[in-house]
N, C-alpha and C positions, 0 to 999 in steps of 0.2 A: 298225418301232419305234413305239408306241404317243405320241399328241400329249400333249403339256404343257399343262394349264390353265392359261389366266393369267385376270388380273381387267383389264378393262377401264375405266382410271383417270379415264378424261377423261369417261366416262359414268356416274358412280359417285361420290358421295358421303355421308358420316354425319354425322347430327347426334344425340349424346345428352342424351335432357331424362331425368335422373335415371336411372330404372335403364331406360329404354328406348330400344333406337337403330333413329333413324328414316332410314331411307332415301331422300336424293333421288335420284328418279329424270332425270338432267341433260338426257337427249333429250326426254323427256316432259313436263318441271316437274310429275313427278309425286311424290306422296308416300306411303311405306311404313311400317309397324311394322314393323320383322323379327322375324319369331319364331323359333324356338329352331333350328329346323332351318336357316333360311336362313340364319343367323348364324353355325350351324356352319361352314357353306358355303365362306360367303365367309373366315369367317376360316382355313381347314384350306389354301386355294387361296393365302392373302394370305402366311401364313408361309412354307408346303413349296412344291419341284416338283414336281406330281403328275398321273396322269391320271385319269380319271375312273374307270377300278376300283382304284387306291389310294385314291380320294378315297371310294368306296362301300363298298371294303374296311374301308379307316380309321375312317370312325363306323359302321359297322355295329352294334358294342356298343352303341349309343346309339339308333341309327335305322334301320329298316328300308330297304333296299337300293333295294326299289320309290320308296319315297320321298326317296332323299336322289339317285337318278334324275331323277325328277318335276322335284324343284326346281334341279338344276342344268340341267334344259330349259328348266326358267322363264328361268330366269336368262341363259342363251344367247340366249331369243327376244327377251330385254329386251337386248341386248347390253353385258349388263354381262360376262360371260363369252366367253371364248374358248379355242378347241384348238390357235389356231395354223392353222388348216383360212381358206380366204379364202371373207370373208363377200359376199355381195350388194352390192356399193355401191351406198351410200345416190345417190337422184336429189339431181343437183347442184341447187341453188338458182338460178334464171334467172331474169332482169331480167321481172317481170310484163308479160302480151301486152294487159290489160286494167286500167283501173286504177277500183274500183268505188266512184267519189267518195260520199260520202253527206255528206260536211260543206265547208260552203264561210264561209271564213272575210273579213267586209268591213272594210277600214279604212275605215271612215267618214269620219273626218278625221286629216289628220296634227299638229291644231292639240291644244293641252293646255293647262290653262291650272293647270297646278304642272309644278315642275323641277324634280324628283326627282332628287340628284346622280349616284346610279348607273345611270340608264334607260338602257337597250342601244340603243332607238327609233333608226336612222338615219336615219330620212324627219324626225324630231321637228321639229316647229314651236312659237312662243309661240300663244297665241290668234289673235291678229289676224293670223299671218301661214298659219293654218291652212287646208291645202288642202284639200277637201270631197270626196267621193266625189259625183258627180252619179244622181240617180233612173234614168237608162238604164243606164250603168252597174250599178249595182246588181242592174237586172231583167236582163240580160245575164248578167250571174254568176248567177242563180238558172237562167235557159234552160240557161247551159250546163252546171250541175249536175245538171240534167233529162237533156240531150241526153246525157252521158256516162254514166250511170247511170239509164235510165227502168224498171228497175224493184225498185229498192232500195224495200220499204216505208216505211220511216222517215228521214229528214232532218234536218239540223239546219245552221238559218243563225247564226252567231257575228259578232258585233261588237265593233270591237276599234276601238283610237286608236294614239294619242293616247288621248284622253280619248272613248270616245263618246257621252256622253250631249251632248256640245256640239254635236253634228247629231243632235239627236232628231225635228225634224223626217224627216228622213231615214230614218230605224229606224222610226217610226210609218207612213209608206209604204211600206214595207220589208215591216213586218208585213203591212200591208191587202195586200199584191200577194202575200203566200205566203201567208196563210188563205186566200185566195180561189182563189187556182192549185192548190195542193197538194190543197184540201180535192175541188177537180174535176177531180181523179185518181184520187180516194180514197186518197191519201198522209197520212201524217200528216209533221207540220215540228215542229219543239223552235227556242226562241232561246235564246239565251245570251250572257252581257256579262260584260264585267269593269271595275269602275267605281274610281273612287279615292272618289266617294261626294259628293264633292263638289257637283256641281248636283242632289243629288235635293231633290226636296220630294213635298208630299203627293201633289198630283195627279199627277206621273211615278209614284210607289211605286206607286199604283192601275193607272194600266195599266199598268204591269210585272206585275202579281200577275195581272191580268185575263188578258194574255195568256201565264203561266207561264214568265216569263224564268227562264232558271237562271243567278244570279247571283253571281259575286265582285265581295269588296271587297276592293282593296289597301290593307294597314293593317300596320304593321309591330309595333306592340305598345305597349306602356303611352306617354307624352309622352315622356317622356327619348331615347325608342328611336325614336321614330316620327320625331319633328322633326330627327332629325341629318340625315334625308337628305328625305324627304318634303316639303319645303317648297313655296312656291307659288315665282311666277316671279320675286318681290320680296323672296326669300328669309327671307321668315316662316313658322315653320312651320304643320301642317295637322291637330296634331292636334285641337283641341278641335270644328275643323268637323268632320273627318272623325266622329269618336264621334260629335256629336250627331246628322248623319244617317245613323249606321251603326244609331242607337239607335233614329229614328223610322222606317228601314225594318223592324229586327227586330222592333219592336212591332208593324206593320201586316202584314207583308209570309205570307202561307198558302198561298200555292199550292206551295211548292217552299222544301225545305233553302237558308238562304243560310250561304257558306262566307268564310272570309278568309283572303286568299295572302299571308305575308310572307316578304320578301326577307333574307337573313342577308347583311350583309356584312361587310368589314373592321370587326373592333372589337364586333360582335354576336352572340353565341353564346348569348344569356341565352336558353332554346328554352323552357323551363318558366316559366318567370316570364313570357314571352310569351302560349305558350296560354294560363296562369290567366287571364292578362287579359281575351284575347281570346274566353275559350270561359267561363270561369267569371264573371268580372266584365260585360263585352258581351254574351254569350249569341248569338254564334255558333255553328253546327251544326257546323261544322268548320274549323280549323285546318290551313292545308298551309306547309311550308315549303322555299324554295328558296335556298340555299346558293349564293353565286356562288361561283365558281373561276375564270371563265375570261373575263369580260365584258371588255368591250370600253377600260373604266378600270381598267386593271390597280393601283390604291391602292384600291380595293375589291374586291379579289378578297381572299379569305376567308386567311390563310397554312397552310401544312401545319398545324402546332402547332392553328389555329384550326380547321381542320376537321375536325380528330382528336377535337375536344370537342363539338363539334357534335353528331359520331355519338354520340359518350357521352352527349350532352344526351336523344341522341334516343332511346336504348335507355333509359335514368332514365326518361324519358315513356310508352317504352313497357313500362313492369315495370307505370306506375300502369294505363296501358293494358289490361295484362294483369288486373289485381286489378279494375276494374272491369267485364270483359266476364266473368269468371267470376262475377260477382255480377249478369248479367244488365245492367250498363249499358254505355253506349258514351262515351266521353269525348273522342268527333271530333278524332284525333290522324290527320293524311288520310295521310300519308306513312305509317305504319304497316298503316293500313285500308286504303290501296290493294295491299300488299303480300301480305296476308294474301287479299285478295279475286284477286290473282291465283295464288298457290298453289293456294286453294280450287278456281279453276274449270281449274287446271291448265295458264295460259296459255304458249306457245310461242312466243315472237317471233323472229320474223326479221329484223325490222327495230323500231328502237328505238321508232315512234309511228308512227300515221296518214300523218304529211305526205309528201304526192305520191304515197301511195296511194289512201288515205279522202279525204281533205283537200289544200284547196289553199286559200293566201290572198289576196285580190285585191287591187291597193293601189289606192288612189284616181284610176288613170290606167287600171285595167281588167287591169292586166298581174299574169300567177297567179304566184306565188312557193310557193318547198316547205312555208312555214306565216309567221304575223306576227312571226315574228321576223328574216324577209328582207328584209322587206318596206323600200325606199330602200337597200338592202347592191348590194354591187359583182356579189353571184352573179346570173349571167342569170337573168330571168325564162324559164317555160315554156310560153309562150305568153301569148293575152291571148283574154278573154272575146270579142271577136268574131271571130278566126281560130282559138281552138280550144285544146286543148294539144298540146301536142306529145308526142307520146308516145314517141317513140324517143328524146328528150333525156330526158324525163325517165326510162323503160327505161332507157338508157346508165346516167343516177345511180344511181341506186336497186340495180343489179348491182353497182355499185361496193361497196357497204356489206354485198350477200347474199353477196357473196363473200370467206372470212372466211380464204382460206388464206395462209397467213406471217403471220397480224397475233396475236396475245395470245388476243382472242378464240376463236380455234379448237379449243384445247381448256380454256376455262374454265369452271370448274361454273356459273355463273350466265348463260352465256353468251344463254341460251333466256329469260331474264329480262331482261336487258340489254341485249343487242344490239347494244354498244358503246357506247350513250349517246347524247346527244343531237348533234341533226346541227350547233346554231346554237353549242352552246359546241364542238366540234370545231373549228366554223370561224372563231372568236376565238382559239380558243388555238392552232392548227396554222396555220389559215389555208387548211383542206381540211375542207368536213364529211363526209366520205367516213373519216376518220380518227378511230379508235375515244380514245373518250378514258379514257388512263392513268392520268391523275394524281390518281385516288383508287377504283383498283381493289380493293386490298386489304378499302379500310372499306366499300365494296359490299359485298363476298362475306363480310364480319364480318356486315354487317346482314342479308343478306340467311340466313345460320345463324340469327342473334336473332330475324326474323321465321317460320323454320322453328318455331323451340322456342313459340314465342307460338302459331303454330298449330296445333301438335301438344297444347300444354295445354289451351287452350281444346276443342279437338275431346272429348277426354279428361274434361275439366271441365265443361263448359257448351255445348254443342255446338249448344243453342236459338240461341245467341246467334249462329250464325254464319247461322241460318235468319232469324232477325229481324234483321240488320244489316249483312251481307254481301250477300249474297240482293237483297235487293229494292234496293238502292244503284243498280242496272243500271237499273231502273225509274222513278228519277226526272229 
């Protein structure tokens, strides 16, 4: 008896922008037009039982035999298709035997001098009680970035707090010890910071430019918005410091796009009247926004109802989004643009980010945690800059998360986008970051259709625009 075609669901998904249906390809995060014949294909397979000389038989008066052949091999070798016949099993996914660091992240101090109500920070200090990363230290984390990965071309050391520009002494040694190492390797190093913005003046903005930090500023949006939670330690708020020196770096600052990250939480869904501000009134490059769900103060975590708007805030953003990359402009909307930049190049995740692959973070005691948001949490560290990492602990983690079977993830169309999310809000809201987080799957796999159609138009429409603004983003 001849096999039954089926369509293979969990590897296969449509999205239609107007009269064209676009194809995700869910193994691959790749993307399709179908055209007439594929479309016959799949749908001739999706409604009947049939085999594949019913299925050739069937549109013959449409399409020749050779050809509606051809494409259901296509379609088999993409395993979107099946006979029923047992396929190859896929190589299972195995805890990495190597882990090829290229970004090492330093808490410089644990001290801040604003008390932001919602800050995740565990290690968090006031100012004065602020613990410092020491200079050996530091160059210890950089050795052993070397020592695990010596021949990664590119680098990138990250400074994080607390607040870091409050050890800038420390970051300015930091610098002189990696231009000078890396440069006699013939390596190149990237820095990067994330500031509340607060101690800069002119002469820090200078060498920050000189030596091409790539910089965020945490700023949540117009006064109203910024000061509910933003305040200093004396619980005043920070907006009118913050803008002024958000405004004398963006006027000075050439070497590198600066971007600003703001946090949505309980009570803050205003996502558009945020950008304006932030992108059209300040004249930031870009706009990124982070939705809590799962922090660690659960009276700011975002409520269903609120996060449900949020997304909608954020699709509204992205229609204007979409109108102006068809007209050739970008209106640094980063949660969108980073979306569309990994459809573009097709990315395939295994794991939801870098950390405790690429990245590790060091806290101010030398000991490497899986990124700075562990950094003073209850989770063991995985070594420490001068015994090394540990690689089988952190192998054991990291298999935890590539191993996707009985959990949701397994066969979700987004799954290769995804990843299950992020490890540090699993392990606020579960109390496992090994544990995929559910609690706003749906409005992923909503956005992440909305960011299909956006790039399927644009492609269709203006397609410069993904050469001029997708494209070289890799490069700064």
């Amino acid at each position: 008896m001849a096999a039954v075609l089926n369509l293979i669901h969990h590897n296969l998904h449509e999205v239609r922008v107007d009269d064209t249906r676009m194809l995700f390809h869910i193994p691959s995060s790749s993307l399709f037009a179908l055209d007439e014949l594929t479309a016959a294909v799949i749908d001739r397979i999706r409604r009947d039982s049939l085999t594949a000389e019913a299925l050739v038989a069937g549109l013959r008066p449409r399409f020749a035999a050779a050809a509606v052949s051809e494409a259901l091999d296509e379609l088999a070798a993409l395993e979107l298709v099946s006979d029923g016949r047992p396929r190859a099993e896929a190589a299972a996914l195995r805890a990495p035997a190597q882990f090829p660091l290229s970004t090492v992240v330093l808490n410089v101090n644990t001290g801040c001098n604003l008390s932001c109500t919602y800050c995740y920070k565990e290690d968090l200090d006031t100012p004065s009680a602020g613990r410092k990363m020491s200079l050996d230290t530091a160059r210890a984390s950089i050795e052993l970035l070397l020592r695990e990965s010596p021949d990664e071309p590119r680098y990138t050391v990250v400074f994080f707090g607390g607040e870091p520009l409050s050890n800038l002494p420390l970051i300015k040694a930091v610098v002189e010890y990696c231009e000078a190492r890396f440069a006699g390797l013939g390596k190149v190093v990237d820095f990067v910071m994330t500031t509340n913005a607060t101690l800069l003046n002119d002469d820090t903005i200078a060498w920050l430019d000189a030596h091409r930090f790539g910089l965020s500023v945490s700023m949540d949006g117009p006064e109203a918005i910024h000061d509910r939670n933003r305040r200093t330690v004396g619980g005043h708020g920070t907006y009118r410091t913050v803008s002024d020196k958000a405004g004398r770096l963006l006027a000075r600052y050439r070497s590198r796009p600066v971007g600003a990250r703001v946090t949505l939480t309980r009570g803050t869904t205003e996502v558009e009247r945020i950008w304006d501000h932030l992108f059209n009134e300040l004249g930031f490059a870009e706009v990124g926004f982070a939705p809590v769900t799962a922090g660690d103060i659960e009276t700011f975590n975002l409520t269903g109802e609120e996060l449900a708007e949020v997304f909608a805030a954020f699709k509204r953003l992205g229609r204007r989004y979409l109108d102006a990359a068809l007209a050739g402009r970008n209106i640094g909307f980063s949660n969108l643009h980073q979306l569309i930049t990994d459809l573009h190049e097709g990315h395939k995740k295994s794991l939801p980010c870098g950390a405790g692959l690429k990245m590790l973070a060091v806290d101010h005691q030398g000991g490497l945690n899986l990124c700075h948001r562990f950094t003073g949490s209850a989770l063991p560290t995985f070594g420490d800059v001068t015994s090394g990492v540990r690689h089988q602990q952190l192998g054991d983690f990291l298999a935890q998360r590539l191993d996707r079977s009985g959990t949701g993830c397994e066969s979700c169309r987004i799954r290769n986008l995804c990843a299950g999310g992020c490890y540090h809000e699993s392990y606020a809201r579960y109390g496992d970051p090994a544990h995929p987080t559910y609690h706003y799957c749906e409005l992923m796999r909503d956005w992440v259709d909305f960011g299909i159609e956006v790039y399927s138009r644009i492609m269709a429409g203006n397609p410069a625009f993904i050469e001029q603004h997708i494209s070289p983003r890799r490069a700064n």
